[in-house]
N, CA, C and O atoms as a CHARMM CRD file, in Angstrom:
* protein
*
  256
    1    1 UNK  N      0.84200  -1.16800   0.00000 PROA 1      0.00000
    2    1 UNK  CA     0.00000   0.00000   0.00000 PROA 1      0.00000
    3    1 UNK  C      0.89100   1.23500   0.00000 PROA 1      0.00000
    4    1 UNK  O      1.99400   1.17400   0.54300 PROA 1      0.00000
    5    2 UNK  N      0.57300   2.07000  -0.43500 PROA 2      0.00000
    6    2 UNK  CA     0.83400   3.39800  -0.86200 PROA 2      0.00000
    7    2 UNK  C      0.12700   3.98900  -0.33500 PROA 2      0.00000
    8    2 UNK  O     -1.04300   3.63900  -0.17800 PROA 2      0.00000
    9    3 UNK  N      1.07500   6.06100   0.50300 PROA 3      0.00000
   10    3 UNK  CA    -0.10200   6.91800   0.58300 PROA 3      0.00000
   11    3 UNK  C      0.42700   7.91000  -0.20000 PROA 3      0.00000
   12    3 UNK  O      1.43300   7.51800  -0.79200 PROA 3      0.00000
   13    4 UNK  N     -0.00800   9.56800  -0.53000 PROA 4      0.00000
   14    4 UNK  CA     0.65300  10.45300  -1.05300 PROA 4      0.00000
   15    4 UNK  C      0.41600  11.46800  -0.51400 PROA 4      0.00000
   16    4 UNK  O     -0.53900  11.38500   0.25900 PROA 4      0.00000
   17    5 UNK  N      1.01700  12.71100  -0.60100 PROA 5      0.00000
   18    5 UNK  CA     0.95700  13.99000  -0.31500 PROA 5      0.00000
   19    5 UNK  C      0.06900  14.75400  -0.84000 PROA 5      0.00000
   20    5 UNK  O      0.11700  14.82500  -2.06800 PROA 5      0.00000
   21    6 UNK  N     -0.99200  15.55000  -0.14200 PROA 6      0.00000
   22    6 UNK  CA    -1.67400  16.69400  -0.75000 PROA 6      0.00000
   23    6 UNK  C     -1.45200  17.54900  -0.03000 PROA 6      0.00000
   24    6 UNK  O     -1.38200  17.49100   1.19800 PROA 6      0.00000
   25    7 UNK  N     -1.24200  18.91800  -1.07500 PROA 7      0.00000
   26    7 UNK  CA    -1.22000  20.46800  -0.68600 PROA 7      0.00000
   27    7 UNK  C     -2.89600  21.30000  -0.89500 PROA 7      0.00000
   28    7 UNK  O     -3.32600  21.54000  -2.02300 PROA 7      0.00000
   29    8 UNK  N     -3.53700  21.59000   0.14200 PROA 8      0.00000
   30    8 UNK  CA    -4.78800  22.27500  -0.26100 PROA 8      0.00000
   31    8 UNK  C     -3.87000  24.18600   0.51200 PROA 8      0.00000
   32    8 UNK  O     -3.49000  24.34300   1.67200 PROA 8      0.00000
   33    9 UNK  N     -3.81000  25.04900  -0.41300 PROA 9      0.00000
   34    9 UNK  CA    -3.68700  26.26400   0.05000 PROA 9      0.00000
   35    9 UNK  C     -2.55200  25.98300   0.57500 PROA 9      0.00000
   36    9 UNK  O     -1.78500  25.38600  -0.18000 PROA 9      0.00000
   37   10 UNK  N     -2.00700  26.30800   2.07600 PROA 10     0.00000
   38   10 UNK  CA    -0.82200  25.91800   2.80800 PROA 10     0.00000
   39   10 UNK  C     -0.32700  25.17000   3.29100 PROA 10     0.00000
   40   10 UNK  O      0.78300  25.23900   3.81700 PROA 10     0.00000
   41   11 UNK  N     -1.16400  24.10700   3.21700 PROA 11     0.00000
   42   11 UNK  CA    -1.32000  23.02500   4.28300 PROA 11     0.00000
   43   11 UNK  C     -0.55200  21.49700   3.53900 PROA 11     0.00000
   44   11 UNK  O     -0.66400  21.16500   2.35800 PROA 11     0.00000
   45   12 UNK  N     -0.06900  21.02900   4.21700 PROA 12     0.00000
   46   12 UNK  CA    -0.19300  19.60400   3.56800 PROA 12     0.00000
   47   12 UNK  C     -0.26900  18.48300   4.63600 PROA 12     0.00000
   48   12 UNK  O      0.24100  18.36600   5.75100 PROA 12     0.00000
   49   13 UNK  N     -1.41200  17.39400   3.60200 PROA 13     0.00000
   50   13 UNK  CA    -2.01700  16.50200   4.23300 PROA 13     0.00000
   51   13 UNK  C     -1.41700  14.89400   3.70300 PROA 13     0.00000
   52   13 UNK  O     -1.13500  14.99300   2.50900 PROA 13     0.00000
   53   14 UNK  N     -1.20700  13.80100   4.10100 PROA 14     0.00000
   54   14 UNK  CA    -0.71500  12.78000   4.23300 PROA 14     0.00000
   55   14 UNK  C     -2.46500  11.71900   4.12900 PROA 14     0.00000
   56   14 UNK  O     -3.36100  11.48500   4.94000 PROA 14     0.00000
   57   15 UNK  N     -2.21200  11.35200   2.69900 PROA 15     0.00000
   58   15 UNK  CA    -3.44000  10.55800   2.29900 PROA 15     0.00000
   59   15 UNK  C     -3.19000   8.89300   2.08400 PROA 15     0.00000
   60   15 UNK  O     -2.38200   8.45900   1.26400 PROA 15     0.00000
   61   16 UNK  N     -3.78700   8.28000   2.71300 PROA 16     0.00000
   62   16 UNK  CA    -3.71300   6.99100   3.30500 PROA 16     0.00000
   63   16 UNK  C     -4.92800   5.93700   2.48300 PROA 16     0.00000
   64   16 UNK  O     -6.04600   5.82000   2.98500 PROA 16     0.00000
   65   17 UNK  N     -4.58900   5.27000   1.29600 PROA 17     0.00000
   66   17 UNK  CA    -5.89200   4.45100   0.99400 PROA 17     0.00000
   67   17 UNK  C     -6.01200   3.12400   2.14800 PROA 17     0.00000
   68   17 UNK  O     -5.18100   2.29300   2.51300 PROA 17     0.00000
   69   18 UNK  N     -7.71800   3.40400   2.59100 PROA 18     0.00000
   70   18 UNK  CA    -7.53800   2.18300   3.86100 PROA 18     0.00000
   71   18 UNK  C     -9.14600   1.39300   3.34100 PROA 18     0.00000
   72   18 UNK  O    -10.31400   1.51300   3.71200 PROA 18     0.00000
   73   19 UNK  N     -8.61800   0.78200   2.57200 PROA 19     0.00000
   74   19 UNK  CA    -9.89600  -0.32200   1.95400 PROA 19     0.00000
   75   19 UNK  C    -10.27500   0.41800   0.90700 PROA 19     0.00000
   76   19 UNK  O     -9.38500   0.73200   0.11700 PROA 19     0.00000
   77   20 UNK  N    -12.03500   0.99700   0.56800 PROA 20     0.00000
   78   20 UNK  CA   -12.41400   1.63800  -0.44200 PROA 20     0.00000
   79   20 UNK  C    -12.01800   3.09500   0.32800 PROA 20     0.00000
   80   20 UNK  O    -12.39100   4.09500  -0.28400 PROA 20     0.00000
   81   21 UNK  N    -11.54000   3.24600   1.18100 PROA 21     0.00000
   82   21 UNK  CA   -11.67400   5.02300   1.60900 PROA 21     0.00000
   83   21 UNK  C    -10.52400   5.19300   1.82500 PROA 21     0.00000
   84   21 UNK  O     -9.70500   4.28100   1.93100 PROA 21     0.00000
   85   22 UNK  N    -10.22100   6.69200   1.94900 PROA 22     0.00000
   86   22 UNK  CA    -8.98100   6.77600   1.83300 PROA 22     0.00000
   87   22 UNK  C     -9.32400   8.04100   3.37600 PROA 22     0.00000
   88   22 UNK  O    -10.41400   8.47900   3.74300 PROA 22     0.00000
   89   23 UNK  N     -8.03100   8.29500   3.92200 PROA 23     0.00000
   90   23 UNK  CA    -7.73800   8.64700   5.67000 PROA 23     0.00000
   91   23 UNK  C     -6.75500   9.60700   5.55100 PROA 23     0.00000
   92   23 UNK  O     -5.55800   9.32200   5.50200 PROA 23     0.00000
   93   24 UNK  N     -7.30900  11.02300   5.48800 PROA 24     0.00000
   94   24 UNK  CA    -6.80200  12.27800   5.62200 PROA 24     0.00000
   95   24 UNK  C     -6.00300  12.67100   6.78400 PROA 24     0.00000
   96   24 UNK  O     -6.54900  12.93000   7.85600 PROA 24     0.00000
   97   25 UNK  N     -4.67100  12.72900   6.61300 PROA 25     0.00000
   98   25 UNK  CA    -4.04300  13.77500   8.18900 PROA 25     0.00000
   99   25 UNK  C     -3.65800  14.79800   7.60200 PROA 25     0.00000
  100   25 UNK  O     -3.09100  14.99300   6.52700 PROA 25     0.00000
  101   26 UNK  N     -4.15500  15.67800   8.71100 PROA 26     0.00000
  102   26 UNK  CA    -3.45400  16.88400   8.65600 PROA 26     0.00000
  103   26 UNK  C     -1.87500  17.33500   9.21000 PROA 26     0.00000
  104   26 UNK  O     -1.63900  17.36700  10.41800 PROA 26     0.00000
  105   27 UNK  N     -1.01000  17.62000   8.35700 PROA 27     0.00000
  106   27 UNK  CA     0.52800  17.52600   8.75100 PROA 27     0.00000
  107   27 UNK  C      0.38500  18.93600   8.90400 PROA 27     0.00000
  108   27 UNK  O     -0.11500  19.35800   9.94600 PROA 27     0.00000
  109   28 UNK  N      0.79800  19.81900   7.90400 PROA 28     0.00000
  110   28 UNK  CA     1.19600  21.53500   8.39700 PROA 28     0.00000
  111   28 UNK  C      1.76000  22.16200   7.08200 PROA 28     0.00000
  112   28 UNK  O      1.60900  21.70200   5.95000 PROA 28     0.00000
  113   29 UNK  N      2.45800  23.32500   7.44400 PROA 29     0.00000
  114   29 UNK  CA     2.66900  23.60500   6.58600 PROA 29     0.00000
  115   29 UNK  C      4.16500  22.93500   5.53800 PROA 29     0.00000
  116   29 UNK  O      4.29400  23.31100   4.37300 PROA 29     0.00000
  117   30 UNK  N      5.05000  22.05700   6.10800 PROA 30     0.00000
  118   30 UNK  CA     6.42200  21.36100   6.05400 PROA 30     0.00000
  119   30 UNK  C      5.82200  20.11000   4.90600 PROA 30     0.00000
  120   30 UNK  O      5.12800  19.12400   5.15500 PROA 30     0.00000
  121   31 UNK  N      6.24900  20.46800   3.91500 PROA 31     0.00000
  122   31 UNK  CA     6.09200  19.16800   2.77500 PROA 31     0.00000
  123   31 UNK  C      7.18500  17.85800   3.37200 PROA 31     0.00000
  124   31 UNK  O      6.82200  16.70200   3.15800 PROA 31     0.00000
  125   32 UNK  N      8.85100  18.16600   4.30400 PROA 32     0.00000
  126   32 UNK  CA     9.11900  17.73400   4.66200 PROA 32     0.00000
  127   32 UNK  C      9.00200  16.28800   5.70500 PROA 32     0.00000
  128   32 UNK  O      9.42600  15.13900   5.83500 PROA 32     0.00000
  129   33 UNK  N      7.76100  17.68100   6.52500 PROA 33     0.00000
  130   33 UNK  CA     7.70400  16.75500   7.94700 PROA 33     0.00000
  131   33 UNK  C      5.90000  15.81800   7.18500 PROA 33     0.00000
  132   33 UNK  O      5.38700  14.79200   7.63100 PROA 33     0.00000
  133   34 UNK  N      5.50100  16.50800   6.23300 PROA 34     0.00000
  134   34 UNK  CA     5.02600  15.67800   5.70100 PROA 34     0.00000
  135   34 UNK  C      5.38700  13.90100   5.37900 PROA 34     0.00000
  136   34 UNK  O      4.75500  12.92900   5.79400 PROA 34     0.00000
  137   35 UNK  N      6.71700  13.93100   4.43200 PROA 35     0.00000
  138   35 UNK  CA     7.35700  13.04500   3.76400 PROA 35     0.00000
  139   35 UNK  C      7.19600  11.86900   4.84000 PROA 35     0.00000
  140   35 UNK  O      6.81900  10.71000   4.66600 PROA 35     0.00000
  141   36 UNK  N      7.67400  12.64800   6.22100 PROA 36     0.00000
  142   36 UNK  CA     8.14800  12.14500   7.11600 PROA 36     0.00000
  143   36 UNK  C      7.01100  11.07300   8.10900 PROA 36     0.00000
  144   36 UNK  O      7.18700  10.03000   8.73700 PROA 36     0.00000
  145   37 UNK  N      5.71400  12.03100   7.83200 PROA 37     0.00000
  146   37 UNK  CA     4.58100  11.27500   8.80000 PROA 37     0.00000
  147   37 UNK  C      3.87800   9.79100   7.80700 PROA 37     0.00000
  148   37 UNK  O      3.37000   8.73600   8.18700 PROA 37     0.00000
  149   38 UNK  N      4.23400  10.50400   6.05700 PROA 38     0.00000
  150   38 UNK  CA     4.07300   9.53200   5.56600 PROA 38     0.00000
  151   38 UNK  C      4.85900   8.15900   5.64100 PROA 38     0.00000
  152   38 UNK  O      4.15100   7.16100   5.50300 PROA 38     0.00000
  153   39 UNK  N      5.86700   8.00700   5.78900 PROA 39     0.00000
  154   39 UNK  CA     6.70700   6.97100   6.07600 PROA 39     0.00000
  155   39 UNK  C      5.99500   6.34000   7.19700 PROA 39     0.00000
  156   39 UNK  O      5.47600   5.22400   7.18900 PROA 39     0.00000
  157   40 UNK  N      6.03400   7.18900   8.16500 PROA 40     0.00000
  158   40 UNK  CA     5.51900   6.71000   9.58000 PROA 40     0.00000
  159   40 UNK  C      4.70000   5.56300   9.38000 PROA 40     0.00000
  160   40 UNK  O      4.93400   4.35800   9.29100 PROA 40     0.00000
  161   41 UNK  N      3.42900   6.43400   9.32200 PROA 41     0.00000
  162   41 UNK  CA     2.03400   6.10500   9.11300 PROA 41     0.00000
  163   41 UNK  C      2.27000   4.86500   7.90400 PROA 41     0.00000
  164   41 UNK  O      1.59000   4.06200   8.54300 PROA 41     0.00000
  165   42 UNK  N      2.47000   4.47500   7.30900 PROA 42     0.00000
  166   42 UNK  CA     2.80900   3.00100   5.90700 PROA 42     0.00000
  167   42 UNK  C      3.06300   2.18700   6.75700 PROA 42     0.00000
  168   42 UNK  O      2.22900   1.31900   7.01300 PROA 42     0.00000
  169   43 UNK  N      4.47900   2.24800   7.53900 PROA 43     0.00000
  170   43 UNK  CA     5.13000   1.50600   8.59700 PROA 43     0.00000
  171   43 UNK  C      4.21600   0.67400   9.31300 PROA 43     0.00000
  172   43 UNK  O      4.14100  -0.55300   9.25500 PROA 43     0.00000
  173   44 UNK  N      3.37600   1.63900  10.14300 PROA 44     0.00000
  174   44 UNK  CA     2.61300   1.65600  11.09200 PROA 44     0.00000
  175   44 UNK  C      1.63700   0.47800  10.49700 PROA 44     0.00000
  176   44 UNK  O      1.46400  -0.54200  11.16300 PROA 44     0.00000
  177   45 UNK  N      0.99200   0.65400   9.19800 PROA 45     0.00000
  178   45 UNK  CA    -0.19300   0.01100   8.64900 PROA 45     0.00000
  179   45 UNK  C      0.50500  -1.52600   8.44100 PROA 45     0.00000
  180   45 UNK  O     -0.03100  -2.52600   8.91900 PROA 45     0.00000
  181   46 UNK  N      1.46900  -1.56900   7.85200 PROA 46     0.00000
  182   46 UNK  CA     2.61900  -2.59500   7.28000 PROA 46     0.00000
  183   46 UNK  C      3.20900  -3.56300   8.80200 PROA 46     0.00000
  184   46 UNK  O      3.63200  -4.71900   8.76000 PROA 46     0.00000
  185   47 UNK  N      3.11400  -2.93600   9.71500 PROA 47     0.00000
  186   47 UNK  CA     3.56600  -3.36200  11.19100 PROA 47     0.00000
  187   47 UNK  C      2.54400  -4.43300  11.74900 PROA 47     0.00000
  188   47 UNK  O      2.86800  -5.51000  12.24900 PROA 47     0.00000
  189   48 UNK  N      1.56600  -4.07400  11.62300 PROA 48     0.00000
  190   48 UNK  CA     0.42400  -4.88900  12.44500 PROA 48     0.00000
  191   48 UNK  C     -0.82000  -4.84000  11.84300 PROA 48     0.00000
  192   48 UNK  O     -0.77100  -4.73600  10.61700 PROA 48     0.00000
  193   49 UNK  N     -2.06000  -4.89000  12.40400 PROA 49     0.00000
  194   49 UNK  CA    -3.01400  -5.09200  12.26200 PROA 49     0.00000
  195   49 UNK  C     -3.67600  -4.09100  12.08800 PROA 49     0.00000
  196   49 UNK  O     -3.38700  -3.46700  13.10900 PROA 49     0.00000
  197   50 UNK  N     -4.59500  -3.25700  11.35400 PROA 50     0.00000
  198   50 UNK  CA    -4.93000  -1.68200  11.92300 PROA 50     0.00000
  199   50 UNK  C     -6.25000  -2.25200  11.92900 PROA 50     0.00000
  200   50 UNK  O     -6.65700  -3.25300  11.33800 PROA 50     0.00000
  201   51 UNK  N     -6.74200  -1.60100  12.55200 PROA 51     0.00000
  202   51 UNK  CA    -8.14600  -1.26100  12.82200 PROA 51     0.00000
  203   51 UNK  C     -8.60600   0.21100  13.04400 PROA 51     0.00000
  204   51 UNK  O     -8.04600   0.79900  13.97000 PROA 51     0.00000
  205   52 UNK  N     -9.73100   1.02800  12.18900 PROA 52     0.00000
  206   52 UNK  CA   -10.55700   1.85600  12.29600 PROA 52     0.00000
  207   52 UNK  C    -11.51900   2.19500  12.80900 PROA 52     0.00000
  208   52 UNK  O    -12.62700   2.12800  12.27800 PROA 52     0.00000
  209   53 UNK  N    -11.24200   2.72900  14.21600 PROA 53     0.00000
  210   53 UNK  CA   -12.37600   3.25900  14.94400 PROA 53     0.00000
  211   53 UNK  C    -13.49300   3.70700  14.55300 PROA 53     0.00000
  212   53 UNK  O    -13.70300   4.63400  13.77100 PROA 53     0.00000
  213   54 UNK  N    -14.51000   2.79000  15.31400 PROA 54     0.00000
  214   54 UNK  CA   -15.62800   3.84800  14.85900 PROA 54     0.00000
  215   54 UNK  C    -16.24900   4.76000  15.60100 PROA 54     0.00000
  216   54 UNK  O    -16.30100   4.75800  16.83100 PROA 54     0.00000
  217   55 UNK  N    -16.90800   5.85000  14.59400 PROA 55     0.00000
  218   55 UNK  CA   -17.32700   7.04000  15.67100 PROA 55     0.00000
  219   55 UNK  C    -18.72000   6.85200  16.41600 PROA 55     0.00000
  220   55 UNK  O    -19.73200   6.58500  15.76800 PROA 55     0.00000
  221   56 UNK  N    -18.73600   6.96200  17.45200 PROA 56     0.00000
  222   56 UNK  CA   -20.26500   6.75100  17.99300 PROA 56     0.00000
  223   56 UNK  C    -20.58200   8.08400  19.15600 PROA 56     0.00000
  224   56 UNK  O    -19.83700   8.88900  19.71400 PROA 56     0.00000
  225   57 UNK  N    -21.66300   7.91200  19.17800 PROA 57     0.00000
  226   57 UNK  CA   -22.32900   9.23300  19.84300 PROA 57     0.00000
  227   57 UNK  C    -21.96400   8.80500  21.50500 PROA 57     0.00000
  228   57 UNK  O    -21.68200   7.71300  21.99900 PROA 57     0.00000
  229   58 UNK  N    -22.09800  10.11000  22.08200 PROA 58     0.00000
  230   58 UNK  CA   -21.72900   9.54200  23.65900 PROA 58     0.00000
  231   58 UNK  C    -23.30500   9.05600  24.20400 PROA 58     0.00000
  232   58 UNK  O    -23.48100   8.30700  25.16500 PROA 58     0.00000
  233   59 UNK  N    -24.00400   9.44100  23.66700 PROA 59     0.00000
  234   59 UNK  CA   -25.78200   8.52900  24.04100 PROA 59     0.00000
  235   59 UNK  C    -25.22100   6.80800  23.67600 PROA 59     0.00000
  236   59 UNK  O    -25.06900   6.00300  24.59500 PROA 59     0.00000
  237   60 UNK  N    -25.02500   6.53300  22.57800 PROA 60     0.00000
  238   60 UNK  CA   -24.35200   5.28300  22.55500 PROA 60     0.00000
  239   60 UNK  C    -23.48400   4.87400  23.10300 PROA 60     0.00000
  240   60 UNK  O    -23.46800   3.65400  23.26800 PROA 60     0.00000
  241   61 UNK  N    -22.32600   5.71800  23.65700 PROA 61     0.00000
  242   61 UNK  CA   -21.51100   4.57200  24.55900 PROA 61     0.00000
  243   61 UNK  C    -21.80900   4.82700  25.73200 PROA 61     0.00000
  244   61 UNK  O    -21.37900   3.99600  26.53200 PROA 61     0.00000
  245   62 UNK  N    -22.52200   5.86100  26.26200 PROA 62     0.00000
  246   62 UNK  CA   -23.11500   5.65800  27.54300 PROA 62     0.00000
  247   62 UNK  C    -23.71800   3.92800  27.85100 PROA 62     0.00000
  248   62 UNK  O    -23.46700   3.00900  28.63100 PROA 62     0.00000
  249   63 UNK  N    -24.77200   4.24500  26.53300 PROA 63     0.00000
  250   63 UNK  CA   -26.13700   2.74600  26.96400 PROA 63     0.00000
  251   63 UNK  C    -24.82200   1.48400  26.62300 PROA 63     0.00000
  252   63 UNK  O    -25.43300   0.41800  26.54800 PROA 63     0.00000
  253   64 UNK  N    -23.35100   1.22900  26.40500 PROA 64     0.00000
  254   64 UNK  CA   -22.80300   0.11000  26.14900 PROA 64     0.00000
  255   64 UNK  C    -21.98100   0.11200  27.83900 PROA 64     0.00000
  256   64 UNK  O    -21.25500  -0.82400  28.17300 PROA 64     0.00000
Protein backbone atom coordinates (compact mmCIF):
# COMPACT_ATOMS: atom_id res chain seq x y z
CA UNK A 1 0.00 0.00 0.00
CA UNK A 2 0.83 3.40 -0.86
CA UNK A 3 -0.10 6.92 0.58
CA UNK A 4 0.65 10.45 -1.05
CA UNK A 5 0.96 13.99 -0.32
CA UNK A 6 -1.67 16.69 -0.75
CA UNK A 7 -1.22 20.47 -0.69
CA UNK A 8 -4.79 22.28 -0.26
CA UNK A 9 -3.69 26.26 0.05
CA UNK A 10 -0.82 25.92 2.81
CA UNK A 11 -1.32 23.03 4.28
CA UNK A 12 -0.19 19.60 3.57
CA UNK A 13 -2.02 16.50 4.23
CA UNK A 14 -0.71 12.78 4.23
CA UNK A 15 -3.44 10.56 2.30
CA UNK A 16 -3.71 6.99 3.30
CA UNK A 17 -5.89 4.45 0.99
CA UNK A 18 -7.54 2.18 3.86
CA UNK A 19 -9.90 -0.32 1.95
CA UNK A 20 -12.41 1.64 -0.44
CA UNK A 21 -11.67 5.02 1.61
CA UNK A 22 -8.98 6.78 1.83
CA UNK A 23 -7.74 8.65 5.67
CA UNK A 24 -6.80 12.28 5.62
CA UNK A 25 -4.04 13.78 8.19
CA UNK A 26 -3.45 16.88 8.66
CA UNK A 27 0.53 17.53 8.75
CA UNK A 28 1.20 21.54 8.40
CA UNK A 29 2.67 23.60 6.59
CA UNK A 30 6.42 21.36 6.05
CA UNK A 31 6.09 19.17 2.77
CA UNK A 32 9.12 17.73 4.66
CA UNK A 33 7.70 16.75 7.95
CA UNK A 34 5.03 15.68 5.70
CA UNK A 35 7.36 13.05 3.76
CA UNK A 36 8.15 12.15 7.12
CA UNK A 37 4.58 11.28 8.80
CA UNK A 38 4.07 9.53 5.57
CA UNK A 39 6.71 6.97 6.08
CA UNK A 40 5.52 6.71 9.58
CA UNK A 41 2.03 6.10 9.11
CA UNK A 42 2.81 3.00 5.91
CA UNK A 43 5.13 1.51 8.60
CA UNK A 44 2.61 1.66 11.09
CA UNK A 45 -0.19 0.01 8.65
CA UNK A 46 2.62 -2.59 7.28
CA UNK A 47 3.57 -3.36 11.19
CA UNK A 48 0.42 -4.89 12.45
CA UNK A 49 -3.01 -5.09 12.26
CA UNK A 50 -4.93 -1.68 11.92
CA UNK A 51 -8.15 -1.26 12.82
CA UNK A 52 -10.56 1.86 12.30
CA UNK A 53 -12.38 3.26 14.94
CA UNK A 54 -15.63 3.85 14.86
CA UNK A 55 -17.33 7.04 15.67
CA UNK A 56 -20.26 6.75 17.99
CA UNK A 57 -22.33 9.23 19.84
CA UNK A 58 -21.73 9.54 23.66
CA UNK A 59 -25.78 8.53 24.04
CA UNK A 60 -24.35 5.28 22.55
CA UNK A 61 -21.51 4.57 24.56
CA UNK A 62 -23.12 5.66 27.54
CA UNK A 63 -26.14 2.75 26.96
CA UNK A 64 -22.80 0.11 26.15
Amino acid sequence: MRGSIQKKGTTYYVVLPIGPKRKWLKVGPNKKEAERVLVQEVARLHSGPYRELKKVTFAEFARK
